[in-house]
PAVO-314641 format. One record per residue: residue number from 1; residue in one letter; y, z, x of N, C-alpha, C, O in turn. Coordinates in steps of 0.05 Angstrom, whole numbers, always signed. Atoms other than C-alpha are relative to their C-alpha. Example, Ala and Ser with C-alpha at 12.3 -4.5 7.8 and 13.67 -1.06 7.14 Angstrom:
<node 1; A; <-24; +0; +18>; <-90; +156; +246>; <+24; +0; +18>; <+24; +13; +39>>,
<node 2; S; <-24; -1; -16>; <-21; +143; +273>; <+22; +14; -15>; <+44; +18; -5>>,
END
This chain:
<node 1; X; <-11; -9; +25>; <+2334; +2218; +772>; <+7; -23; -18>; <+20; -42; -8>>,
<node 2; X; <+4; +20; +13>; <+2329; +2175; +717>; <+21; +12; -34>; <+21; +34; -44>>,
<node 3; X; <-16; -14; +34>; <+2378; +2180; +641>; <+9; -30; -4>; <+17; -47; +10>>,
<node 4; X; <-16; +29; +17>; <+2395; +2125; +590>; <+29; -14; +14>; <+36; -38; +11>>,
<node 5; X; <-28; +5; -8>; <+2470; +2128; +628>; <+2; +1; +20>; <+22; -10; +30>>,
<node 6; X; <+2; -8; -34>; <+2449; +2151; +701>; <-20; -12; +12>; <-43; -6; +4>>,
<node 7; X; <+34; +12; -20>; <+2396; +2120; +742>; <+11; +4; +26>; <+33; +0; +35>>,
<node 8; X; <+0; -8; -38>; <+2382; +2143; +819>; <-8; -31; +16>; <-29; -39; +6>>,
<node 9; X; <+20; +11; +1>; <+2363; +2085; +854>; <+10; -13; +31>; <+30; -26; +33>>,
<node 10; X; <+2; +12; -31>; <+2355; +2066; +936>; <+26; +19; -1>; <+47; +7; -1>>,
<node 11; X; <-15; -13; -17>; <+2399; +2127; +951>; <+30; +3; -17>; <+46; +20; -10>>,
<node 12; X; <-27; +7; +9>; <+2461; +2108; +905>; <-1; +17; -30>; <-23; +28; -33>>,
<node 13; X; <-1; -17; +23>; <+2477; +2146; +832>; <+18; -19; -12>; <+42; -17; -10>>,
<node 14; X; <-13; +4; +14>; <+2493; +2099; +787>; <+0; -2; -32>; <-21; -6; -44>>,
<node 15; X; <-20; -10; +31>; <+2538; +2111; +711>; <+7; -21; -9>; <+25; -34; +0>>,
<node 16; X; <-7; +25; +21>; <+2536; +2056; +660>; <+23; +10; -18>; <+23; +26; -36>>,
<node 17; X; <-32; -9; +7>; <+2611; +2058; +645>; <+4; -6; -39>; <+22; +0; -55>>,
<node 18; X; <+2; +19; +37>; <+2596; +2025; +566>; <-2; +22; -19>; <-6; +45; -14>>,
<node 19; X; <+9; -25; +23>; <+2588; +2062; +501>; <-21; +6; -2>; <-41; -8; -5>>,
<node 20; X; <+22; -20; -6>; <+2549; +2124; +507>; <-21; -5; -22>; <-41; +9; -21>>,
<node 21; X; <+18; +1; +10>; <+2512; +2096; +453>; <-20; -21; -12>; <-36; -24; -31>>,
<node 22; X; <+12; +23; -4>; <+2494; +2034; +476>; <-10; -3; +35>; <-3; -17; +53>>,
<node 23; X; <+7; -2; -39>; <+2463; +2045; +547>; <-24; -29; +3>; <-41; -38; -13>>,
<node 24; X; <+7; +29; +0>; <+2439; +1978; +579>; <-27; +2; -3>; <-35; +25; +2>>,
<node 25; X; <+34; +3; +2>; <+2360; +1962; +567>; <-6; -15; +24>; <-30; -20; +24>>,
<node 26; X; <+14; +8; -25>; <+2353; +1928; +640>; <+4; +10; +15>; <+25; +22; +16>>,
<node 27; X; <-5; -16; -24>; <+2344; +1953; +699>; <+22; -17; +24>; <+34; -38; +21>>,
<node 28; X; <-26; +13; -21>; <+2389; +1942; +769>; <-25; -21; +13>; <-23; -45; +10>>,
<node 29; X; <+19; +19; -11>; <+2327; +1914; +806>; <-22; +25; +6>; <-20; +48; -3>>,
<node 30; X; <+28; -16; -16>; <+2260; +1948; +842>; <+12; +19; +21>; <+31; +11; +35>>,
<node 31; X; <-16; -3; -26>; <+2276; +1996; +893>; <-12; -14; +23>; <-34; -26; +25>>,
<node 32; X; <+2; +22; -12>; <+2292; +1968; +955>; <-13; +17; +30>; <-1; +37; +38>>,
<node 33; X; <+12; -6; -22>; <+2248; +1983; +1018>; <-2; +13; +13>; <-19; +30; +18>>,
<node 34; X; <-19; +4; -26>; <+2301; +1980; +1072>; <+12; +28; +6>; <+29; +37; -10>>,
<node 35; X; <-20; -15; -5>; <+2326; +2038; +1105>; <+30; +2; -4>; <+41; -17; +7>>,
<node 36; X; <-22; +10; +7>; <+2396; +2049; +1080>; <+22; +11; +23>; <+19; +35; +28>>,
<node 37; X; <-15; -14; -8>; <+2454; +2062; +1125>; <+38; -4; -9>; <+46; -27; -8>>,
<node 38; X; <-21; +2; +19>; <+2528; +2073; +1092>; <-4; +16; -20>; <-21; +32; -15>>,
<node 39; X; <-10; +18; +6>; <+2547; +2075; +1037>; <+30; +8; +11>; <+39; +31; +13>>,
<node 40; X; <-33; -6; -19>; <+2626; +2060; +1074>; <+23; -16; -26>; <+23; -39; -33>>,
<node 41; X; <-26; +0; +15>; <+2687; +2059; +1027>; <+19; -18; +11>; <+29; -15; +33>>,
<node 42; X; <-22; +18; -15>; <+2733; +1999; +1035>; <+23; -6; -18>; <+26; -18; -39>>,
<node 43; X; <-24; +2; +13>; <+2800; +2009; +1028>; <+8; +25; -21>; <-9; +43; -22>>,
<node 44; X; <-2; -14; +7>; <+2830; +2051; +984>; <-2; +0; -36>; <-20; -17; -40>>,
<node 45; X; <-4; +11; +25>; <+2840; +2048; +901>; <+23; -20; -6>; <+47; -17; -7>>,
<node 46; X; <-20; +30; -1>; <+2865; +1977; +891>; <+2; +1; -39>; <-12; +10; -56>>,
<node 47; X; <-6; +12; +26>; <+2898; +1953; +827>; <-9; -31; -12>; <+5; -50; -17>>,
<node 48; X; <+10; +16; +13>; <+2845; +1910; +798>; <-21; +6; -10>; <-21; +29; -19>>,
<node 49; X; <+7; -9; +33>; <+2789; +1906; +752>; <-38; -13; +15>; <-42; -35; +24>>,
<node 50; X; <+24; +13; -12>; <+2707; +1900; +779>; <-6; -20; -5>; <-21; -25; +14>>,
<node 51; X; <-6; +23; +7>; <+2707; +1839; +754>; <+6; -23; +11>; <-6; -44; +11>>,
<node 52; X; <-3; +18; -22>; <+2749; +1805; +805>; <-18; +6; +25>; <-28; -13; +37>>,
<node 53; X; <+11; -3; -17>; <+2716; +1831; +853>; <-34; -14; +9>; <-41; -26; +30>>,
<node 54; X; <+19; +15; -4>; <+2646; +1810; +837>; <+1; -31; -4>; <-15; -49; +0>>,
<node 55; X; <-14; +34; +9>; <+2684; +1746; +816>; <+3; -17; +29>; <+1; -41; +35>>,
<node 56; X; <-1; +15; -42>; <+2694; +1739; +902>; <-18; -3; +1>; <-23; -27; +3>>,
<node 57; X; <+34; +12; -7>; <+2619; +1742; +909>; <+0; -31; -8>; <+5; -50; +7>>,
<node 58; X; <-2; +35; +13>; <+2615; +1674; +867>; <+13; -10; +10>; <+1; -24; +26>>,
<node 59; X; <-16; +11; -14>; <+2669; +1649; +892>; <-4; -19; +34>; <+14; -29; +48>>,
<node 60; X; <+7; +11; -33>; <+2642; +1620; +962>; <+17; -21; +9>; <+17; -24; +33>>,
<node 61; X; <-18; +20; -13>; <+2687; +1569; +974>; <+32; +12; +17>; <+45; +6; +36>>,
<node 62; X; <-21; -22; -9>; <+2741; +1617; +985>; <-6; +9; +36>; <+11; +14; +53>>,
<node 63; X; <+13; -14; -28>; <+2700; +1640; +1051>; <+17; -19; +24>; <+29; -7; +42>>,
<node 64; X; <-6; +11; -13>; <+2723; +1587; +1089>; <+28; -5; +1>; <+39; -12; +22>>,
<node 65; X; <-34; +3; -10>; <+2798; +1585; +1074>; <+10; +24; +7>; <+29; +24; +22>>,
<node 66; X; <-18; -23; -4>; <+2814; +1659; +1076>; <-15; +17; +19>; <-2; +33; +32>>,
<node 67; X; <+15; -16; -35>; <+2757; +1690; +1131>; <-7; -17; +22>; <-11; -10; +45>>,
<node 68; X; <+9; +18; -25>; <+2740; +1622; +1166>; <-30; +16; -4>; <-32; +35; +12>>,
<node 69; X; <+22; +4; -5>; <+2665; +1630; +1146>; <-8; -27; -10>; <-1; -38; -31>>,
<node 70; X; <+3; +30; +7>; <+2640; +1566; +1143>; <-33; +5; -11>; <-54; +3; +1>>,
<node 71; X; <+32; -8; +22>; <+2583; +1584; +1084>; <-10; -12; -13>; <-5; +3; -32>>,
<node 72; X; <+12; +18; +4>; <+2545; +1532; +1054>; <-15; +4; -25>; <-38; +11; -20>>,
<node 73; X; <+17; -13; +20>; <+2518; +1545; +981>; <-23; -28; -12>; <-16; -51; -17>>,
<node 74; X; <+15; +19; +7>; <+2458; +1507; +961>; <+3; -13; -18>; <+4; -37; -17>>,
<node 75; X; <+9; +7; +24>; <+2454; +1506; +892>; <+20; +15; -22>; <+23; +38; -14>>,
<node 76; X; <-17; -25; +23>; <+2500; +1544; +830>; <-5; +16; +0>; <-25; +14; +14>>,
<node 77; X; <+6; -11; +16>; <+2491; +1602; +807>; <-11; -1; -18>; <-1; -14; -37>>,
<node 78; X; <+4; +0; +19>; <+2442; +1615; +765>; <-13; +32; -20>; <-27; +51; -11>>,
<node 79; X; <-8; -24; +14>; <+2449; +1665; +701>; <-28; +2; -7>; <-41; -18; -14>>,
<node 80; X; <+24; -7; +9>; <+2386; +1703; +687>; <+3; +22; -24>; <-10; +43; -20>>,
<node 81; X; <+0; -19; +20>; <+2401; +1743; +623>; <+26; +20; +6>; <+50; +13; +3>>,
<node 82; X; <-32; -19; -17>; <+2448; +1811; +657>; <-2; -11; +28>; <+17; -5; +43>>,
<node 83; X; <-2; -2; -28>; <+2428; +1785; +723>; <+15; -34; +2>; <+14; -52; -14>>,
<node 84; X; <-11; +30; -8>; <+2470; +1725; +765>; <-17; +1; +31>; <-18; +20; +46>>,
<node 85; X; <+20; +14; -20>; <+2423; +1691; +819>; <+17; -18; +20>; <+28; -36; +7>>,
<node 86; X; <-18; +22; -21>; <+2462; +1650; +881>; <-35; +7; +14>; <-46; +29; +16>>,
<node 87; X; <+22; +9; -2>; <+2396; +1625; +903>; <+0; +0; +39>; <-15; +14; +53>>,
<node 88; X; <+1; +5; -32>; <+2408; +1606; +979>; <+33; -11; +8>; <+46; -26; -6>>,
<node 89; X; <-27; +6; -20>; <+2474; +1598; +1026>; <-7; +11; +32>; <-24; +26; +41>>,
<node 90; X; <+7; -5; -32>; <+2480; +1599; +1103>; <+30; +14; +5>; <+50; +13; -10>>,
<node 91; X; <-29; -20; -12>; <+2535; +1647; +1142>; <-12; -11; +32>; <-35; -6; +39>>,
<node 92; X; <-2; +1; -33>; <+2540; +1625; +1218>; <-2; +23; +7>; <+9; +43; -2>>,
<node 93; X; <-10; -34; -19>; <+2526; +1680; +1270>; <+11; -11; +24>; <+35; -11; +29>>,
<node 94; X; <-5; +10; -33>; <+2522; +1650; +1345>; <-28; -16; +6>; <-51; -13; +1>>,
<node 95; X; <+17; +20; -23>; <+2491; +1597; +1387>; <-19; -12; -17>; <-40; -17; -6>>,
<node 96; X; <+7; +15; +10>; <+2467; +1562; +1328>; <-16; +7; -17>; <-32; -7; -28>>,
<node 97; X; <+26; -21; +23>; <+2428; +1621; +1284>; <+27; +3; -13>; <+50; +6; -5>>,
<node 98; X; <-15; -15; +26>; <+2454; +1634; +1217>; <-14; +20; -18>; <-38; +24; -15>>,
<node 99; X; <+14; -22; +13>; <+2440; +1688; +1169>; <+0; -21; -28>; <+16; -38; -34>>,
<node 100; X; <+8; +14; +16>; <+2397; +1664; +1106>; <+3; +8; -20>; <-17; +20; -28>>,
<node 101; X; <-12; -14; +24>; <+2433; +1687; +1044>; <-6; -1; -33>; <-5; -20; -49>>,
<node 102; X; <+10; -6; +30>; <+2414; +1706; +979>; <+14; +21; -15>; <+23; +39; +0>>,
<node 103; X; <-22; -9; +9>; <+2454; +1738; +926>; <-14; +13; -31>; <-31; +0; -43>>,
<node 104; X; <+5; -14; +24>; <+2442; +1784; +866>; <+13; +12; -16>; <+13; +36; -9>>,
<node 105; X; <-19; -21; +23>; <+2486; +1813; +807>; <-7; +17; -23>; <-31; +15; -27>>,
<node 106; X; <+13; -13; +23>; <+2474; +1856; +747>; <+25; +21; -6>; <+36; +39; +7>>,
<node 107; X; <-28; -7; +6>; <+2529; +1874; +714>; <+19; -3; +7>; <+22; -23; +22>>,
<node 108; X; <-36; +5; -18>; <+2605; +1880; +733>; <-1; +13; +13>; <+22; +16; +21>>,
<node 109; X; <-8; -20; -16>; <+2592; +1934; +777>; <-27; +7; +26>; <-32; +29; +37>>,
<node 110; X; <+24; -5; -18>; <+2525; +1919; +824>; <-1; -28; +9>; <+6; -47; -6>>,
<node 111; X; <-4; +21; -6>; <+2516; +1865; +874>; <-19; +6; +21>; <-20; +30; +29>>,
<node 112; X; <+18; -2; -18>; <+2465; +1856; +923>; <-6; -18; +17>; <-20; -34; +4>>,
<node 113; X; <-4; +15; -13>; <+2465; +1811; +984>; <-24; -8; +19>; <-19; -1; +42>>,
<node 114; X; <+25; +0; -29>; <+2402; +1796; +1031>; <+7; -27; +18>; <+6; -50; +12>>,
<node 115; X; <+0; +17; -27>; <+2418; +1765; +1103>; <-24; -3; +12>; <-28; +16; +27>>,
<node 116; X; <+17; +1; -11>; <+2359; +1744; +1126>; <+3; -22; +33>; <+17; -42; +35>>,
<node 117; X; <-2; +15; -14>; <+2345; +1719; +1196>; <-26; -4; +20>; <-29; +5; +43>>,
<node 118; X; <+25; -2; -3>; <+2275; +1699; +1202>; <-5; -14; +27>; <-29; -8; +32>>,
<node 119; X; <+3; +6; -32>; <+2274; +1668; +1276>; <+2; +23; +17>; <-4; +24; +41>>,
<node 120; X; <+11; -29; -15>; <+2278; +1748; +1288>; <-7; +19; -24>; <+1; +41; -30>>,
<node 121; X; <+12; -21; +25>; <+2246; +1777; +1233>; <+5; +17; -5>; <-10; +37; -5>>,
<node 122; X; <-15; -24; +14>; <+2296; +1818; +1205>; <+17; -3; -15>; <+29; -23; -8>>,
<node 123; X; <-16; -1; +25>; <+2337; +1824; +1145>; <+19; +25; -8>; <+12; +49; -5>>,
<node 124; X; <-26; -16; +13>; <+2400; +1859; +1118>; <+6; +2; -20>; <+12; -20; -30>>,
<node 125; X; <-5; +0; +38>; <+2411; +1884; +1042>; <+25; +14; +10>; <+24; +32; +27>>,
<node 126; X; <-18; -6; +9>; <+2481; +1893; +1030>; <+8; +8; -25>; <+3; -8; -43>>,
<node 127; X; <-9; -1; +33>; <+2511; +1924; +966>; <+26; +1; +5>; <+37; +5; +27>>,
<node 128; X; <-28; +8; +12>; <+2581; +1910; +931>; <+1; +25; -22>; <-16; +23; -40>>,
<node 129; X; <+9; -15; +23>; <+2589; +1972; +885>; <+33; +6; -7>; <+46; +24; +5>>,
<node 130; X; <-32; -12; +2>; <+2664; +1974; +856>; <-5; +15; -26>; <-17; +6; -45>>,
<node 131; X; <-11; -29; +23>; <+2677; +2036; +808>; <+24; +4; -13>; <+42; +18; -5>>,
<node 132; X; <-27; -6; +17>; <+2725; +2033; +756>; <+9; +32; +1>; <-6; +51; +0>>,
<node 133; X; <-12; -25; -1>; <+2773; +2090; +759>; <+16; +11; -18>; <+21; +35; -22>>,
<node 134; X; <-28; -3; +19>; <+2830; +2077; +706>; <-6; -33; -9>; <-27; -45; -3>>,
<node 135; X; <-6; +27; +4>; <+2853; +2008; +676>; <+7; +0; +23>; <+18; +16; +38>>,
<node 136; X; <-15; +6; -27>; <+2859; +1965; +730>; <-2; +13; +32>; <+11; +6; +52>>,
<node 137; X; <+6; -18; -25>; <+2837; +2012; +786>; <-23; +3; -2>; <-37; +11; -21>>,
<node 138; X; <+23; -3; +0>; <+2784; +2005; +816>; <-12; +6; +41>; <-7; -10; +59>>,
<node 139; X; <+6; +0; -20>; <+2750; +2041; +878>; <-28; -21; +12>; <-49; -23; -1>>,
<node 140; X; <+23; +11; -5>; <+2700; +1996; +917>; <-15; +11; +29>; <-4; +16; +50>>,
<node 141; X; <+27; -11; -24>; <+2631; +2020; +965>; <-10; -17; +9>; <-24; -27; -8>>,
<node 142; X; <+25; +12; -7>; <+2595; +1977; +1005>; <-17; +22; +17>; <-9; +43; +27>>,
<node 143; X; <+27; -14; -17>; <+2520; +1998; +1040>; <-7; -18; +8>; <-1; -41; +2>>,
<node 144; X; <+14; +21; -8>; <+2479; +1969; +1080>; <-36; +5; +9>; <-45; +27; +14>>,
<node 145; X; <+34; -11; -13>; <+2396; +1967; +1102>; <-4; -12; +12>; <+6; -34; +11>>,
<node 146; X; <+18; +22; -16>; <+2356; +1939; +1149>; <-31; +4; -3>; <-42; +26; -5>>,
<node 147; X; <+29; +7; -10>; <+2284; +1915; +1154>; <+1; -19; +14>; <+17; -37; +18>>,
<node 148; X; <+14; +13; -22>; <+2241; +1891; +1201>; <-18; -16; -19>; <-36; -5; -32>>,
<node 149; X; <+21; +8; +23>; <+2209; +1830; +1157>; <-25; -14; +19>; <-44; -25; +6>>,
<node 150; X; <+22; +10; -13>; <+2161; +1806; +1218>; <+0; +9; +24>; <+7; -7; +42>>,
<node 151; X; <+3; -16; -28>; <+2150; +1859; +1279>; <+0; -23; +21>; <+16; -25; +40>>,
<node 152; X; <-5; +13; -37>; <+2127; +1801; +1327>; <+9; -13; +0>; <-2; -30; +14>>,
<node 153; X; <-22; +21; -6>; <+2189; +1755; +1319>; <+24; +29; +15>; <+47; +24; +21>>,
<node 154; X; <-28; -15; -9>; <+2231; +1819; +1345>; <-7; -1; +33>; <-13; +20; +44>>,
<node 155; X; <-5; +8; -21>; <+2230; +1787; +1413>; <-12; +16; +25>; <-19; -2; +40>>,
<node 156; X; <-9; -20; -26>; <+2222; +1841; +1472>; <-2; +23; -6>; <+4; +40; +11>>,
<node 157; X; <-2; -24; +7>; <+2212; +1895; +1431>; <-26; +16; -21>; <-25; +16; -45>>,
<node 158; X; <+20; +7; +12>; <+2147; +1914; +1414>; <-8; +35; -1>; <-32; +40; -6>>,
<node 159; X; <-2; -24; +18>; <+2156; +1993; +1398>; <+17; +2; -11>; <+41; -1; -3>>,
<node 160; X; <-10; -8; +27>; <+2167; +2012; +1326>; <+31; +8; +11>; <+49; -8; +12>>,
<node 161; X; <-27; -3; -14>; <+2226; +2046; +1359>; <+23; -6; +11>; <+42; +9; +12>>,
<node 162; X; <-20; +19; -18>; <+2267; +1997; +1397>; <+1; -14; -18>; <+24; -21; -21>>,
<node 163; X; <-5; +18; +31>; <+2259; +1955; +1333>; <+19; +7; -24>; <+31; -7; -40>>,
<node 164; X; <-10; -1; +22>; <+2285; +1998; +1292>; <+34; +4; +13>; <+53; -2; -1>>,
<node 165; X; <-29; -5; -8>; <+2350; +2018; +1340>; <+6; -33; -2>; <+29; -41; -8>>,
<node 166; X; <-15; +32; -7>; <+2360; +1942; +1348>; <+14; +1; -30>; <+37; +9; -36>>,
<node 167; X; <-3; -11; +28>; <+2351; +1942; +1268>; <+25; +9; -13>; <+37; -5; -29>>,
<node 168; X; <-16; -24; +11>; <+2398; +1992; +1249>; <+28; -12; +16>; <+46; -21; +1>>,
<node 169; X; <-19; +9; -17>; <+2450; +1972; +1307>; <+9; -32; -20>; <+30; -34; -33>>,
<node 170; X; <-16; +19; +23>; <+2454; +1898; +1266>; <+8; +1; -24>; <+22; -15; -36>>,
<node 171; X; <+1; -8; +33>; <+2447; +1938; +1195>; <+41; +1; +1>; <+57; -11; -12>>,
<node 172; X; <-26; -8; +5>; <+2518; +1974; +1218>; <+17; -21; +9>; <+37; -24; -5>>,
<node 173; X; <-28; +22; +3>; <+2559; +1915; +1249>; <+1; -14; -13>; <+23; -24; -14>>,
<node 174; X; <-8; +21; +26>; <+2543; +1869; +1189>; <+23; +21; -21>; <+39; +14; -39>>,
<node 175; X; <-18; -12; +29>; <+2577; +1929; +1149>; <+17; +0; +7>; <+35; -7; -8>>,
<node 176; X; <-31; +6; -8>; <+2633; +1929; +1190>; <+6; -28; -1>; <+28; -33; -12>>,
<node 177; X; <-10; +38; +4>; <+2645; +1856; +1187>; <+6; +2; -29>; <+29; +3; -38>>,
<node 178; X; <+6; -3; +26>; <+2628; +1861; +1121>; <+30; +13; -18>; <+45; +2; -33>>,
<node 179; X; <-30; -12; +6>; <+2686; +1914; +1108>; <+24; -10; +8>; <+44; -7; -5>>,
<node 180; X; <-28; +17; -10>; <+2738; +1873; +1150>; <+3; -21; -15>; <+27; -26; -14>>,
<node 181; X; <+2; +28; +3>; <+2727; +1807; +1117>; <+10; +18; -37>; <+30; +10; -49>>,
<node 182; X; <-6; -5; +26>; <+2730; +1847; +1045>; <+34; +18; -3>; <+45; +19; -25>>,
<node 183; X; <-20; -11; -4>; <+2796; +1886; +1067>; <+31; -29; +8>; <+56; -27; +10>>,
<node 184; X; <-15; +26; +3>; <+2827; +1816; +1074>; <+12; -15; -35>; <+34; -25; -40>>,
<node 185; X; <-3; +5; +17>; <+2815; +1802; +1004>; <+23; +28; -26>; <+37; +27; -46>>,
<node 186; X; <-15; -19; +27>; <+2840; +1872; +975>; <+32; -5; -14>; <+37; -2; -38>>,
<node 187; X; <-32; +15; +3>; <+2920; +1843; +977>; <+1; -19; -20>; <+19; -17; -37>>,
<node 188; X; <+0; +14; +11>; <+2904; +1789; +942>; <-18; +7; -29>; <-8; -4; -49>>,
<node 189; X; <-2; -13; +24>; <+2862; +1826; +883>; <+26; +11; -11>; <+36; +8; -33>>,
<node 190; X; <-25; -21; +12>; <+2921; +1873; +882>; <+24; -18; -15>; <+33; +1; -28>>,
<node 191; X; <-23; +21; -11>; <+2977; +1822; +875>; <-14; -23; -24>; <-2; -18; -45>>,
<node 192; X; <+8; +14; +15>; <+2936; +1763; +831>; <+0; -10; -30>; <-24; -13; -35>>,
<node 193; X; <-1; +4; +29>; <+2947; +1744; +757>; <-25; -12; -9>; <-34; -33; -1>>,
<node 194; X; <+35; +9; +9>; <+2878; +1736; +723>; <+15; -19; -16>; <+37; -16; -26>>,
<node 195; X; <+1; +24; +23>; <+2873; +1667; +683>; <-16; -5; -7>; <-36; -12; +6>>,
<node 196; X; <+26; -6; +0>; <+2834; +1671; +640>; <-22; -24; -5>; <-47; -23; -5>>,
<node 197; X; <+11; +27; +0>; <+2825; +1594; +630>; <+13; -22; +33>; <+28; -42; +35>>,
<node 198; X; <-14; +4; -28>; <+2839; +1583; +708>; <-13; -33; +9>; <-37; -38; +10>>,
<node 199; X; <+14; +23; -4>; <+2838; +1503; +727>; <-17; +0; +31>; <-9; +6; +54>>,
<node 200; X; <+18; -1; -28>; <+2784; +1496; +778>; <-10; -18; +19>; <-34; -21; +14>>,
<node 201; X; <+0; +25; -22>; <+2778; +1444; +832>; <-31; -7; -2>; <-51; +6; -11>>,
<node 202; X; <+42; +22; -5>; <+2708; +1396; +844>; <-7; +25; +18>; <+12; +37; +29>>,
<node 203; X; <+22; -17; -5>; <+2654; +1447; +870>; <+5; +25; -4>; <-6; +42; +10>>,
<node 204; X; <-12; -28; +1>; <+2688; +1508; +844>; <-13; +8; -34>; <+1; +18; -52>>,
<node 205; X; <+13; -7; +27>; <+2633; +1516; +782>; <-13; +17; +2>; <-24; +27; -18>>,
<node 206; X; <+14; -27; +11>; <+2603; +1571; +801>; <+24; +31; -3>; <+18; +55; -1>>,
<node 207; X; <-16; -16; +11>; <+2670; +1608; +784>; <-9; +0; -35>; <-21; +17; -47>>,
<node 208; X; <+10; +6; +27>; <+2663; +1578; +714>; <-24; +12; -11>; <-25; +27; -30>>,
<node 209; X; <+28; -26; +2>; <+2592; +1608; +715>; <-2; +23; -12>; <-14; +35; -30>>,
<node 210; X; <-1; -37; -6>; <+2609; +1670; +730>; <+3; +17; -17>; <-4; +40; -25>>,
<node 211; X; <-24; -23; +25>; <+2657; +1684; +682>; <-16; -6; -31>; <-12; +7; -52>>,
<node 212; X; <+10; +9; +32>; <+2617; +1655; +621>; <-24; +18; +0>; <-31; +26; -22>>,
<node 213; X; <+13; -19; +2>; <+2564; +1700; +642>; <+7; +29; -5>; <-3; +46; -20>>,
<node 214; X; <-11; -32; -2>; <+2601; +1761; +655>; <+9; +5; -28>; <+8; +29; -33>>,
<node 215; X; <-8; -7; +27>; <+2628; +1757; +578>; <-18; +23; -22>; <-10; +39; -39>>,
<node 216; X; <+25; -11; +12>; <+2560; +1785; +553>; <+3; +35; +2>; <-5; +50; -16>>,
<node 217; X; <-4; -18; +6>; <+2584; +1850; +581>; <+33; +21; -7>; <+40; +42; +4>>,
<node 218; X; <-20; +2; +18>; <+2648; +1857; +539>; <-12; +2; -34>; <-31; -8; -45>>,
<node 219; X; <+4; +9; +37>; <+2653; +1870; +458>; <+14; -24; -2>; <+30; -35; +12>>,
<node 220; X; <-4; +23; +14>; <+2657; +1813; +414>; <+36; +3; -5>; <+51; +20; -14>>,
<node 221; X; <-37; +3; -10>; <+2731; +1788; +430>; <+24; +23; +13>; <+46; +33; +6>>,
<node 222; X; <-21; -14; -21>; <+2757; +1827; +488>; <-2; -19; +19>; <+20; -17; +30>>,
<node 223; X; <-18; +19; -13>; <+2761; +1773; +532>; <-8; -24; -5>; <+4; -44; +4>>,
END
């Protein structure tokens, strides 16, 4: 289902929150492949603003002081028009495999994550979908999918079937991780004083980024 203000798209229904008589001209992305499983509700309606929230995505340096992920970003952010691009980062799993991270935004209210972990040829799309509710309130969804991006790296398992329970079995504990590690942060949305000229420490520019992009979807002097 498709409307200037509604688009259907990989399972999700989403409502461009903007004036009904300015509905955005780009799209969210292509749909996406991956079997979806979720989408799981984290937390309850926090007192803050989608904004910060996709403001944590960017944020990567944060990972390591407040979840202990030790995440590695290659390169900035970079702004593609409505969309924001984080190009490549690593997340540790075990015994010396990490997941191969890639990052996608579009708008203040869509976020899209791919874990890839091509020494078993399979991949994880995560979404970030927070929903304004009120000023300041805002409920947030994550989902999650899996694909299989190369059948004969899946080890030992060489029916469609056992691939895909494996599959599916890592789709849902990344979302639970996923939800614990973001239920860490909700306290600190809740609780936070936005600044809106916030001084930022050495490698902390793809905050700066973020926010100079995110202005575009705002009227001319609201923030």
């Amino acid at each position: 289902m498709e409307h200037k203000r509604v688009l259907e798209r990989n399972g999700f229904l989403h409502v461009w929150h903007g004036h009904e008589d300015d509905p955005p001209s780009w799209e969210l992305c292509p749909p996406c492949p991956a079997r979806r499983c979720g989408p799981r509700r984290v937390g309850r309606r926090g007192g803050h603003h989608p904004q910060e929230v996709m403001e944590n995505v960017a944020d990567y340096r944060h990972l390591g002081t407040l979840h202990r992920l030790a995440v590695r970003q290659v390169t900035p952010p970079t702004p593609e028009g409505p969309y924001l691009r984080s190009t490549a980062g690593r997340i540790p799993v075990f015994g010396g495999l990490s997941w191969e991270k890639s990052t996608l935004m579009a708008g203040l209210g869509w976020t899209l994550t791919q874990l890839e972990l091509p020494r078993f040829g399979m991949a994880v799309h995560l979404w970030g979908l927070p929903t304004p509710t009120g000023p300041w309130r805002t409920v947030l969804r994550v989902a999650a999918a899996r694909e299989v991006t190369d059948p004969g790296r899946v080890t030992g398992l060489n029916l469609p079937a056992a691939r895909a329970a494996l599959t599916r079995a890592v789709a849902r504990s990344t979302l639970r991780m996923t939800a614990r590690v973001i239920l860490q942060d909700v306290p600190i949305w809740n609780h936070k004083r936005y600044e809106p000229r916030p001084r930022l420490a050495a490698g902390d520019q793809s905050v700066g980024i973020y926010r100079h992009w995110a202005r575009q979807f705002y009227p001319p002097g609201a923030n």
